[in-house]
C-alpha positions in Angstrom: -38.9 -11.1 -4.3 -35.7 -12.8 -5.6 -34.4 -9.1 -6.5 -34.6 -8.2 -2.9 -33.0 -11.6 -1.7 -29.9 -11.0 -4.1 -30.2 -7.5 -3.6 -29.6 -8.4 0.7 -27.1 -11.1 -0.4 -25.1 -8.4 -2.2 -24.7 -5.9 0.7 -23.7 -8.4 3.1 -21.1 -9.5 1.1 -19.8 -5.6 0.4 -19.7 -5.3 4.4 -17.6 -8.7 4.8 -15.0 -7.3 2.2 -15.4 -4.3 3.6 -14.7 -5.2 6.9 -11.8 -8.0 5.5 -10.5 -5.2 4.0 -9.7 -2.6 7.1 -8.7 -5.7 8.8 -5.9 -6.1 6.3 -5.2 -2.3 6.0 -4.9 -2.1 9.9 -2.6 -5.0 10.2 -0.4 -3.6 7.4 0.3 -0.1 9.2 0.7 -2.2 12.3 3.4 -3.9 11.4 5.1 -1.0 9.6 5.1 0.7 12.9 6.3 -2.2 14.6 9.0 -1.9 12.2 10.2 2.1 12.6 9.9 1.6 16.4 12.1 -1.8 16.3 14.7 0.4 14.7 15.7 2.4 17.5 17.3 6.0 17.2 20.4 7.0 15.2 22.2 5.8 12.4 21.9 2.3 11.6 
């Protein structure tokens, strides 16, 4: 019984990093995009 409880706590806790971790991934190439379009066009 107490394999299947840490086994449970162990996959919850790969989703929450999991999902932590596209949050942080999305937010970086959102803010590097921000960045190129802020730019503008030409030489700067």
């Amino acid at each position: 019984m107490m394999i299947y409880m840490l086994a449970a706590a162990m996959t919850i806790a790969m989703l929450i990093a999991t999902a932590f971790g596209l949050h942080q991934e999305s937010q970086r190439l959102r803010y590097k995009e921000q960045k190129v379009r802020s730019k503008g066009f030409g030489p700067h």
